[in-house]
C-alpha positions as CSV (number, residue, x, y, z in Angstrom):
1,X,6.5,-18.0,7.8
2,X,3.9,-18.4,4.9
3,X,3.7,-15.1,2.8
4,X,-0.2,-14.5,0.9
5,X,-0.6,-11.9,-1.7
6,X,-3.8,-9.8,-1.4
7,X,-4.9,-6.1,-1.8
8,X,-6.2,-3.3,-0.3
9,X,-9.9,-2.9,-0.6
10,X,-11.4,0.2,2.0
11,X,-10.2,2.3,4.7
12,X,-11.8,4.3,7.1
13,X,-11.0,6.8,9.9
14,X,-11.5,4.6,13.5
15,X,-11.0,7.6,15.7
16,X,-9.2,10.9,15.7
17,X,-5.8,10.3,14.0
18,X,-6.3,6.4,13.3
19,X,-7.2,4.5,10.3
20,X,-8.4,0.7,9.6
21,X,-7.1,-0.5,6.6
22,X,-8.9,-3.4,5.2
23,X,-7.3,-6.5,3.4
24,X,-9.2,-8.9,0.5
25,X,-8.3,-11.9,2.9
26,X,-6.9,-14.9,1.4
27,X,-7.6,-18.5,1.1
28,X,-5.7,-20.5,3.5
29,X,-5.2,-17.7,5.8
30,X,-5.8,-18.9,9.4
31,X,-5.2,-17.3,12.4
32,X,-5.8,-17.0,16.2
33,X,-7.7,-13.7,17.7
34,X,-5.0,-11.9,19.3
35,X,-2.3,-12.8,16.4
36,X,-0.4,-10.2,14.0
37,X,0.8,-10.1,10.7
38,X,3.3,-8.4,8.8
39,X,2.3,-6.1,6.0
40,X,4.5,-5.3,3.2
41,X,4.2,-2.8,0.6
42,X,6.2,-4.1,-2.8
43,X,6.2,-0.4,-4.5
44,X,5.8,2.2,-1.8
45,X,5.2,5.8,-2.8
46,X,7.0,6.3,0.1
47,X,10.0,5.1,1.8
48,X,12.6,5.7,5.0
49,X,15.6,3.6,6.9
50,X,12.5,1.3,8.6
51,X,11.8,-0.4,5.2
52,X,8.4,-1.2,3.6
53,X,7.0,-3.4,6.2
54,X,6.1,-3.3,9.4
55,X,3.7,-5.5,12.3
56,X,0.2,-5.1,12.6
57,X,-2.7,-6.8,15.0
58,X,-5.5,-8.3,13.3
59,X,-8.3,-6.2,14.2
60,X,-10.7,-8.3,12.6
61,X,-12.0,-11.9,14.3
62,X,-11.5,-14.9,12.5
63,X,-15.0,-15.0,11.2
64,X,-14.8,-12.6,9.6
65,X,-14.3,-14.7,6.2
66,X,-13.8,-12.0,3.6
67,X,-11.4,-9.3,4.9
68,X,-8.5,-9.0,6.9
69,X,-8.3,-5.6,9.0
70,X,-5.7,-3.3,10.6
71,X,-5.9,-0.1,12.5
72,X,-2.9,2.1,13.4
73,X,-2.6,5.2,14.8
74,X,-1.2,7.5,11.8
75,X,2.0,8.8,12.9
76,X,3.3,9.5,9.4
77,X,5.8,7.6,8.7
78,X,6.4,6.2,5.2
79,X,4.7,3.3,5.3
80,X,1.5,4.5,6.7
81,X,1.7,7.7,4.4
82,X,2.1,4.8,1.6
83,X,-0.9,3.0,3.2
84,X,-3.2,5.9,3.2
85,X,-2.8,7.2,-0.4
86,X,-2.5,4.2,-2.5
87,X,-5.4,3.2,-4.5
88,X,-7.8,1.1,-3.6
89,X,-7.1,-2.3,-5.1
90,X,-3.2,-2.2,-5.0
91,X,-1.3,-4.7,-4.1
92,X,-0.2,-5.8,-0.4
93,X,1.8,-9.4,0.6
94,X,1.0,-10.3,4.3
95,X,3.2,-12.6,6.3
96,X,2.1,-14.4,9.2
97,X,-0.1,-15.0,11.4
98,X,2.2,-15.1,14.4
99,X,1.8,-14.1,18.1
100,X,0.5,-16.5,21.3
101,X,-1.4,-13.4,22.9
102,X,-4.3,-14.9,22.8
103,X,-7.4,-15.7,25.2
104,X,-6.2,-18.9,27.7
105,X,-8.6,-22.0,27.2
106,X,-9.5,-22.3,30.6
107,X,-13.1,-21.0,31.1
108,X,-13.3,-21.0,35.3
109,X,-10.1,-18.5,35.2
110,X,-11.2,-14.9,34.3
111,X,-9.6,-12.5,31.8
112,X,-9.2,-8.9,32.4
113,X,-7.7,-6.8,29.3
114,X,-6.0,-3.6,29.8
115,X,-5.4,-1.8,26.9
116,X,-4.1,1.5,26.3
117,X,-5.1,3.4,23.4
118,X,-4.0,1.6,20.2
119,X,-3.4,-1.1,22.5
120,X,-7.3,-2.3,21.7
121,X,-6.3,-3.8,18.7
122,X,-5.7,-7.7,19.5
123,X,-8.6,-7.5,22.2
124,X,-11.1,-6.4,19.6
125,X,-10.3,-9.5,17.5
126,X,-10.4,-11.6,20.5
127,X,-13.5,-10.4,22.1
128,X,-15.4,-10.7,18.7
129,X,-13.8,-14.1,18.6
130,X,-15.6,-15.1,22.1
131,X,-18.6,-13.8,21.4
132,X,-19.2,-15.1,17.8
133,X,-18.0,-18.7,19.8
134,X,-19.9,-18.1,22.7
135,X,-17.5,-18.9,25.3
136,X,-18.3,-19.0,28.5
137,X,-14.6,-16.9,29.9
138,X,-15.9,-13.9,32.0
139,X,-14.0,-10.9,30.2
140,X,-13.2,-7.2,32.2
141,X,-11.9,-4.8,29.0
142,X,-10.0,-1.7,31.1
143,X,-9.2,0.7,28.0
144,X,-7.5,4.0,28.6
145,X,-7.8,7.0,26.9
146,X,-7.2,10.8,26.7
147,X,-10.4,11.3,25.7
148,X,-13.5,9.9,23.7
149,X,-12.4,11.2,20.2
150,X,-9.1,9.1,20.2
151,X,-10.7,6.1,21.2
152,X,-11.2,3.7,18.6
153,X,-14.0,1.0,19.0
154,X,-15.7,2.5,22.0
155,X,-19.3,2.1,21.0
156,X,-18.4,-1.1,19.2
157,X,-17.4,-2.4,22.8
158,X,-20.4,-0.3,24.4
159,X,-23.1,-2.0,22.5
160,X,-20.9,-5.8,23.0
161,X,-21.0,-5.2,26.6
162,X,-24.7,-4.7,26.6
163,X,-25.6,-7.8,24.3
164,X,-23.1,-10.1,26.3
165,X,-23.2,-11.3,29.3
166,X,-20.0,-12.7,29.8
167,X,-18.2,-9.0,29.1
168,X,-17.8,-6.2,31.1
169,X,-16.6,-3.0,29.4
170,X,-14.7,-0.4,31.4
171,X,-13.4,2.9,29.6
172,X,-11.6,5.3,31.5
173,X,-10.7,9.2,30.0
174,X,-7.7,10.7,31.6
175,X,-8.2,14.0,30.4
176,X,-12.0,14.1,29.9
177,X,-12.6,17.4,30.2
178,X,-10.8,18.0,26.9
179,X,-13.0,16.2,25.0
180,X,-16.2,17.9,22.8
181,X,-18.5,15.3,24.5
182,X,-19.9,14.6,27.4
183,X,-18.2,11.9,30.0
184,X,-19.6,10.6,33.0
185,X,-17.5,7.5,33.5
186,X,-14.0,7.0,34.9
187,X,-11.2,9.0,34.7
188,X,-8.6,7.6,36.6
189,X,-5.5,6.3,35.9
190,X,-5.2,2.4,35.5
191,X,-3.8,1.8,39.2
192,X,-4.2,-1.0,42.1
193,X,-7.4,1.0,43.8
194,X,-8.6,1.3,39.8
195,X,-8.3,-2.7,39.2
196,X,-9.7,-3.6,42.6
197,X,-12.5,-2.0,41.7
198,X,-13.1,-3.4,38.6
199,X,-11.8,-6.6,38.4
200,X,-12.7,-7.6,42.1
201,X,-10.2,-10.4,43.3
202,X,-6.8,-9.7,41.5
203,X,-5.8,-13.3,42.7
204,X,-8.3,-15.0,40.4
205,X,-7.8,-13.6,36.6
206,X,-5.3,-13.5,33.7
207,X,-4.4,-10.5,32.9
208,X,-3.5,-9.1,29.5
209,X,-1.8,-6.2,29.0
210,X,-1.7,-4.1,25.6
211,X,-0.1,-0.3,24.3
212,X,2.7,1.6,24.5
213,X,5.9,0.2,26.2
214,X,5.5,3.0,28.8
215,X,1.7,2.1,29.9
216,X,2.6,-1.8,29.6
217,X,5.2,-1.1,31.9
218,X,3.5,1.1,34.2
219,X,0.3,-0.9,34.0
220,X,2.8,-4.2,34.7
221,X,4.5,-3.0,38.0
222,X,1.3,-2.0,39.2
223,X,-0.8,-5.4,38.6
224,X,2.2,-7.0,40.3
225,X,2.9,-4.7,43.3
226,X,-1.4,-5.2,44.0
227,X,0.0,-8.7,44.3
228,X,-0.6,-10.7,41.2
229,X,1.5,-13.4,40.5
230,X,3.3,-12.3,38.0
231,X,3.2,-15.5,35.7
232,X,-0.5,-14.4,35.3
233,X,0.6,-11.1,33.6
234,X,1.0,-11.5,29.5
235,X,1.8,-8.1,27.7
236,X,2.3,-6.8,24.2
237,X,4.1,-3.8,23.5
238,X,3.2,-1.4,20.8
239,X,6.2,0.1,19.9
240,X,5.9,3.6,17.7
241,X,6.6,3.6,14.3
């Protein structure tokens, strides 16, 4: 796997308890929306038994030509302590791309993504991806959250879903009525009622699955049980760390 020195040049607060970090990107450093990389620290401020790497979608879409970016919830452990207090500048090696979650190339089958929470990640790069490419794939984003203030990229996707025609944007807030601001959308829980309505036909899309092992799971058995096939199901697990 190639390795490509770079540094750390911004980071930003996403949502409530998640940061993006942004990467200098290098030359040579291609990739596929949906891949990851593998970020490594080489002198940590801070350090446990996990090491000083760990796995990251790439949040940005491949045309993006000048930076490289990541967002994580911040969960504190060493690495992302490490991440959000060294200077600006300092050095970072990357590894990768890797991963084959990404969009099929058949344009007549649909795509529904279901993410949940920091889940978004790989669909962000690959709905950029479409739209900056124009393809013609219909795309249905399910993405479920607590509430507003934890989700990350929710206007981002708001305003995409108005300026494209080919995606249709479907948040859902669980527990709503804790949230500071207003919600008149969905609030359900990502089930086969949920999808039907939604994604109409369940016999027609791919579906992509994204977030923690217990949602992916959940979300999994429940796509199946409505009666997908289950060799239309791809999912990526975002395990904590």
């Amino acid at each position: 796997m190639p390795k490509f020195n770079t540094k750390l040049v911004e980071r930003l607060q996403a949502a409530e308890g998640t940061m993006s970090f942004f990467f200098e990107r290098p030359a040579n450093f291609n990739f596929k929306a949906g891949q990851f990389f593998t970020v490594i620290l080489p002198n940590p401020p801070y350090s446990d038994e996990k090491g000083n790497r760990r796995t990251f979608s790439i949040v940005s879409a491949p045309q993006e030509t000048t930076r490289l970016q990541m967002t994580t919830r911040m969960t504190g452990s060493a690495l992302k302590r490490s991440l959000a207090e060294i200077p600006l500048g300092a050095p970072v090696d990357l590894l990768g791309p890797s991963g084959n979650f990404t969009l099929h190339a058949e344009a007549t089958i649909p795509a529904v993504f279901i993410a949940g929470g920091i889940g978004i990640t790989p669909f962000r790069s690959m709905i950029l991806d479409a739209a900056a490419r124009n393809l013609p794939h219909h795309i249905t984003l399910i993405y479920s959250n607590r509430h507003l203030e934890v989700a990350a990229f929710h206007e981002e996707l708001q305003q995409l879903a108005w300026t494209s025609k080919n995606f249709k944007y479907v948040p859902t807030l669980t527990q709503a009525g804790k949230s500071s601001r207003p919600w008149s959308g969905e609030r359900r829980y990502v089930n086969a009622e949920f999808l039907r309505a939604h994604a109409g036909d369940l016999d027609k899309p791919i579906f992509y699955l994204a977030g923690p092992p217990g949602l992916v799971a959940g979300v999994s058995k429940t796509v199946t049980e409505a009666g997908v096939n289950p060799e239309h199901v791809l999912a990526e697990e975002f395990e904590g760390y």
